[in-house]
C-alpha atoms as a printed R data frame, in Angstrom:
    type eleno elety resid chain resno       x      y       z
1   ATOM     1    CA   UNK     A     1   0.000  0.000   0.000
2   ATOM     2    CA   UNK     A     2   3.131  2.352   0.799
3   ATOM     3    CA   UNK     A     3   3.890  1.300  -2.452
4   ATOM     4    CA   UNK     A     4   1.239  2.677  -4.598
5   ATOM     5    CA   UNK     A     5   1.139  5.671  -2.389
6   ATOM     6    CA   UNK     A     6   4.587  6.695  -3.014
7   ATOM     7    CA   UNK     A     7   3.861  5.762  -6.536
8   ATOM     8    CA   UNK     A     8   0.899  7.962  -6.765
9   ATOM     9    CA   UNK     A     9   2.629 10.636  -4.732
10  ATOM    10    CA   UNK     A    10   5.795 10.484  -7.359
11  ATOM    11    CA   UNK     A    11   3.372 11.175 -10.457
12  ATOM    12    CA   UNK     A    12   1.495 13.269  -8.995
13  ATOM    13    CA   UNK     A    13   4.816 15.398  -7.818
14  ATOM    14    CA   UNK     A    14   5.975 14.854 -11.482
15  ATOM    15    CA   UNK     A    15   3.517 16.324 -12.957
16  ATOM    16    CA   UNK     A    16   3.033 19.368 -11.117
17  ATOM    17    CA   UNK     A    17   6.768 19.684 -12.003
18  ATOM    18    CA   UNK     A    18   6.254 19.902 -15.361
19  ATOM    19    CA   UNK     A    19   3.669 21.787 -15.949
20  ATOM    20    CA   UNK     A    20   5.510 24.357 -13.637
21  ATOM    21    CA   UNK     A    21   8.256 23.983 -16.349
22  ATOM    22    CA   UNK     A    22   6.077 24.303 -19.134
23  ATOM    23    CA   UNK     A    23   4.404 27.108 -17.784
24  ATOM    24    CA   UNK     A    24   8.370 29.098 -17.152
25  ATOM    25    CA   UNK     A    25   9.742 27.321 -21.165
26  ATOM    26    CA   UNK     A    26   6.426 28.513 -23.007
27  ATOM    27    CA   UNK     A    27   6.417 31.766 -24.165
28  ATOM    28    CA   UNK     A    28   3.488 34.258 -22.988
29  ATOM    29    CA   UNK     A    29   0.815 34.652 -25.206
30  ATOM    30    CA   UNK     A    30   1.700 38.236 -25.463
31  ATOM    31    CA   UNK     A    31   4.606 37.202 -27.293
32  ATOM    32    CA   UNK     A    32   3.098 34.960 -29.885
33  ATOM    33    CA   UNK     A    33   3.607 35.575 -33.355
34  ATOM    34    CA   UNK     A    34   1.969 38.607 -34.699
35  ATOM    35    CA   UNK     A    35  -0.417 37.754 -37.665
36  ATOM    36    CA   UNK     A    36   0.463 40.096 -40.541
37  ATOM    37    CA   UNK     A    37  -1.841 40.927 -43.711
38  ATOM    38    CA   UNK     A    38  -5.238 39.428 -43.950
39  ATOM    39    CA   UNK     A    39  -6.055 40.822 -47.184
40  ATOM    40    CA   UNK     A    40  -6.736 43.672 -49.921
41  ATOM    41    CA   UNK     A    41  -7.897 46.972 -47.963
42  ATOM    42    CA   UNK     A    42  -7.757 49.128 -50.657
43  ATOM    43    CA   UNK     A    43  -5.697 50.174 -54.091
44  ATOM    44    CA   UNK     A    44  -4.737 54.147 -54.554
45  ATOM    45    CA   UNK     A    45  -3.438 55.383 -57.811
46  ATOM    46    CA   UNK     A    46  -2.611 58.506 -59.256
47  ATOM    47    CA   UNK     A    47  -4.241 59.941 -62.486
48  ATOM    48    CA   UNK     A    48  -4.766 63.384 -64.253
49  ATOM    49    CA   UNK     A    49  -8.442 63.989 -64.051
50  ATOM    50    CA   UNK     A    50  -9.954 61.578 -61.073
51  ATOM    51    CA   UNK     A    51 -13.420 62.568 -61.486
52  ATOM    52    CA   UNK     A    52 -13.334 61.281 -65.065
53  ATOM    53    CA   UNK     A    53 -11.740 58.016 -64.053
54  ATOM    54    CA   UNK     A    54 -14.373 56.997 -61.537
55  ATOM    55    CA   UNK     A    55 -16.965 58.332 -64.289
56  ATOM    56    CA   UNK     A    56 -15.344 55.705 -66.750
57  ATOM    57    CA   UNK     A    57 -15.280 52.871 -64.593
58  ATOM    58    CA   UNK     A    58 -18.874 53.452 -63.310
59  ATOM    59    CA   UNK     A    59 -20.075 53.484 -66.791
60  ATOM    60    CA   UNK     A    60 -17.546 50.963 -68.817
61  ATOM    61    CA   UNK     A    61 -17.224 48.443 -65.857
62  ATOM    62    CA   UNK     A    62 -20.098 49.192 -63.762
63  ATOM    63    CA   UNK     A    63 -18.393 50.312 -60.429
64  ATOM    64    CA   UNK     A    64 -20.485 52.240 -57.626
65  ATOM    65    CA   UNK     A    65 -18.153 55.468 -57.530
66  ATOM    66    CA   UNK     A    66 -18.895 57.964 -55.381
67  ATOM    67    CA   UNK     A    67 -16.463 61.292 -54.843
68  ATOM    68    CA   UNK     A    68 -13.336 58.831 -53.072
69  ATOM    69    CA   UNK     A    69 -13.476 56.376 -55.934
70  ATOM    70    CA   UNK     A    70 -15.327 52.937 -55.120
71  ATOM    71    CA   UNK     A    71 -15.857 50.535 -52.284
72  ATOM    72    CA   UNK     A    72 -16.188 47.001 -52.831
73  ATOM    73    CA   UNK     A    73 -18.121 44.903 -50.655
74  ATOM    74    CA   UNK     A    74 -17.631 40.922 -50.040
75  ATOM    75    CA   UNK     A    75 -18.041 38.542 -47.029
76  ATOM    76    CA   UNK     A    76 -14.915 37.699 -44.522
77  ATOM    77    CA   UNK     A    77 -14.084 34.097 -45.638
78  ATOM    78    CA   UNK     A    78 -13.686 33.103 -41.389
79  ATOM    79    CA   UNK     A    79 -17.176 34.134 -40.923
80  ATOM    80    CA   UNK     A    80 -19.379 34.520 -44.153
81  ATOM    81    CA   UNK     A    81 -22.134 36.432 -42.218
82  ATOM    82    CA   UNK     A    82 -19.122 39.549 -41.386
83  ATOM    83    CA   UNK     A    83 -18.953 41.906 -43.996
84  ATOM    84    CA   UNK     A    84 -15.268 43.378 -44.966
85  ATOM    85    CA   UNK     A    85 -14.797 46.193 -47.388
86  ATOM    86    CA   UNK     A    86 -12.080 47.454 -49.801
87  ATOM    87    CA   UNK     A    87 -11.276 50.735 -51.338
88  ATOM    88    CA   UNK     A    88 -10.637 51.492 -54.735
89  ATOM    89    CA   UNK     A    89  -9.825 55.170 -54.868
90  ATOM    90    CA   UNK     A    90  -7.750 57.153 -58.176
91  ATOM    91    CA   UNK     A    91  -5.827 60.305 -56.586
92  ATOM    92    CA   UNK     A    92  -4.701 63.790 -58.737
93  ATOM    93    CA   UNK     A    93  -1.585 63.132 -60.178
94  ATOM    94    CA   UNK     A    94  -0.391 65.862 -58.048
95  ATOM    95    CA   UNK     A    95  -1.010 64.778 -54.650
96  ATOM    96    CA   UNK     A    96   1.213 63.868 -52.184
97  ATOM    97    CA   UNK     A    97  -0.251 61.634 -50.029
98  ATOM    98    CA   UNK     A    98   1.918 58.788 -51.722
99  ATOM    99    CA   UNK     A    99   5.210 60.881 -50.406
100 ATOM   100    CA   UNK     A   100   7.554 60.129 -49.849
101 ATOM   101    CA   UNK     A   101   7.499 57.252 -52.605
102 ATOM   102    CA   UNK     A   102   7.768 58.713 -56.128
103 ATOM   103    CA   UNK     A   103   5.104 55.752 -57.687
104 ATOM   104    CA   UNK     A   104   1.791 56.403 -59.203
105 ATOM   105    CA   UNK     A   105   0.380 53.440 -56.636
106 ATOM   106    CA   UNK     A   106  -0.365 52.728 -52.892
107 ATOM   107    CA   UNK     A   107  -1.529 49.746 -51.884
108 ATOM   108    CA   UNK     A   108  -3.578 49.477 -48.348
109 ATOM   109    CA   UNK     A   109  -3.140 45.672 -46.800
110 ATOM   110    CA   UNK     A   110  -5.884 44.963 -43.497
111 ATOM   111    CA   UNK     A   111  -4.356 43.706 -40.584
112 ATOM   112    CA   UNK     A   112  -5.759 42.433 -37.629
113 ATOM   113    CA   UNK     A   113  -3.484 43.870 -34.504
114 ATOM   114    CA   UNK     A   114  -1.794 47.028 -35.993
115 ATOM   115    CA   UNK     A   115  -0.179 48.047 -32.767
116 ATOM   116    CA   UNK     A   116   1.503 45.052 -32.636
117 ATOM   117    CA   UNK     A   117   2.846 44.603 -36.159
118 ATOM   118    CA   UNK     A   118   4.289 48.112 -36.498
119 ATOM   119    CA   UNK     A   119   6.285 46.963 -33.344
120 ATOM   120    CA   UNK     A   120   7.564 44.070 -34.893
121 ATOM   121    CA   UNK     A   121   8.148 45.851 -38.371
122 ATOM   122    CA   UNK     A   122  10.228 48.773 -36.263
123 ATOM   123    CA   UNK     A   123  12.211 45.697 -34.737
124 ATOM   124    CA   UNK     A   124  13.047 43.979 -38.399
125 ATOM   125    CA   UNK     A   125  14.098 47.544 -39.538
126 ATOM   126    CA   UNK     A   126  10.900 48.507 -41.653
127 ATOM   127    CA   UNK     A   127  10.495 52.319 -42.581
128 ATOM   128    CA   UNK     A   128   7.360 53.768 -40.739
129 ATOM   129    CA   UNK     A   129   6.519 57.384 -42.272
130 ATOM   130    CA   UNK     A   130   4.328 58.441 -39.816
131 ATOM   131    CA   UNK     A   131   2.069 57.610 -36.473
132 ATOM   132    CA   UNK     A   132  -0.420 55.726 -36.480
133 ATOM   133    CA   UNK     A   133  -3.610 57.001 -36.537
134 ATOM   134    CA   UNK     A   134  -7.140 56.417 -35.158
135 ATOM   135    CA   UNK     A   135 -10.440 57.492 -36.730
136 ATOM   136    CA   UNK     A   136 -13.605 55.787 -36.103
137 ATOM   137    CA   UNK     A   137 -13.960 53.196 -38.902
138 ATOM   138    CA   UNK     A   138 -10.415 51.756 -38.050
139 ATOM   139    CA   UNK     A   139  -6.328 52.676 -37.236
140 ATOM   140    CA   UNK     A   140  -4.124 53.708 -40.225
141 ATOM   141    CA   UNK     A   141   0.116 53.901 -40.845
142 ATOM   142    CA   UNK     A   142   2.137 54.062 -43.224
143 ATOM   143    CA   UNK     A   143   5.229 52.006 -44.058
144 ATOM   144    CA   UNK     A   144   8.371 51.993 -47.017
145 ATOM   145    CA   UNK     A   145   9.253 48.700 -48.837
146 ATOM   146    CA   UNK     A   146  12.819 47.978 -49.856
147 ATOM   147    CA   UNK     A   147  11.788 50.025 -53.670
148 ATOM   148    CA   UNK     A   148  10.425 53.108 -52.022
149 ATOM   149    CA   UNK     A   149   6.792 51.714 -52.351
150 ATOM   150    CA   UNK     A   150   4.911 53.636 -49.709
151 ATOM   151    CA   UNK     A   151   2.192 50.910 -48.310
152 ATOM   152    CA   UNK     A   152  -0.836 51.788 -46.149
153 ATOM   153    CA   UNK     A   153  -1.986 49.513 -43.216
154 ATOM   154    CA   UNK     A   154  -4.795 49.611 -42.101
155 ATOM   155    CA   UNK     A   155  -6.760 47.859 -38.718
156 ATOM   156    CA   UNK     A   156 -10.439 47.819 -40.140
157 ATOM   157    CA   UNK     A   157 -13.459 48.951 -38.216
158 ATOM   158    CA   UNK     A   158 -15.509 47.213 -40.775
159 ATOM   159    CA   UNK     A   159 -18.907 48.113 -38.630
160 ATOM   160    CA   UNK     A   160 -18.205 51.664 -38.698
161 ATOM   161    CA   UNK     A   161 -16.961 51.824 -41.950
162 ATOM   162    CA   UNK     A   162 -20.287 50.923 -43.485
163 ATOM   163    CA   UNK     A   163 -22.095 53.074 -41.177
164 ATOM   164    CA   UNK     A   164 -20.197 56.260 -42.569
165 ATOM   165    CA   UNK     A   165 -20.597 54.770 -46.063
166 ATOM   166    CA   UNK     A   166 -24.554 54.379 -45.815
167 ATOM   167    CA   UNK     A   167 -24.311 58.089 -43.665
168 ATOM   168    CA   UNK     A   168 -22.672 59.159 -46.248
169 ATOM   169    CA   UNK     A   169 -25.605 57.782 -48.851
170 ATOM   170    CA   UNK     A   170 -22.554 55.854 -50.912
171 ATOM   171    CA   UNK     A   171 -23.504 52.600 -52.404
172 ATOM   172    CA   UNK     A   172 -20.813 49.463 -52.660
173 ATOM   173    CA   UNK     A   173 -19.916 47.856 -55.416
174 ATOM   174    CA   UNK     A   174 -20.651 43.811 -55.048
């Protein structure tokens, strides 16, 4: 009977050590990998006259534009009753809210946890342009690639996004 009691005892002691050890080897949850781009938030290009682009894609390819250009609507693969959005927007060829990159294109990626990425991004040595920035339908920053591509990021408020859309009176494109 001592036997199985020590026996018991032992496992028992065992196993308390190593989930102590497990608990002290694996790394905190606030530490786990940061998930990067989920998908397409929006495309940005520069033209010369942007009211007569979004009037020839409305009529030649049957876009909703409205005065920022078009905003596509679709359902979040994860959970096909969320709705996600993505912006489709042509800038004057003059502006310079694609500075400091000289190219006629931006390209907006969603992420989930933008706090967190930029972090990371600082620590691998990525160019961040600016701070990041809150507004109601979701946080915003701006990064470099390696060929002077400036690239938006953005942390969708996808809820609050179509609420200033329908505010707005602007109709998606699906």
């Amino acid at each position: 009977m001592k036997k199985i009691t020590l026996i018991t005892l032992a496992l028992a002691i065992s196993f308390c050590f190593g989930f102590a050890f497990k608990s002290i080897t694996v790394s905190n949850p606030n530490n786990a990998k940061v998930k990067r781009v989920t998908g397409i938030g929006g495309i940005f290009f520069k033209c010369k006259d942007p009211k007569k682009i979004r009037e020839w894609y409305q009529l030649h390819l049957g876009l909703n534009t409205n005065q920022y250009g078009a905003v596509f609507e679709w359902y979040q693969g994860a959970d096909s009753a969320k709705k996600g959005f993505s912006q489709w927007s042509p800038f004057k060829e003059t502006t310079k809210y694609f500075e400091p990159s000289t190219k006629e294109f931006m390209i907006n990626y969603r992420v989930e946890n933008l706090e967190a990425l930029v972090d990371e991004l600082k620590k691998e040595g990525v160019t961040v342009t600016d701070t990041l920035q809150t507004v109601d339908y979701g946080k915003f920053v701006h990064i470099m690639d390696i060929e002077g591509n400036k690239i938006e990021l953005w942390q969708p408020n996808d809820i609050e996004y179509e609420k200033l859309g329908i505010q707005l009176g602007l109709k998606t494109t699906k």
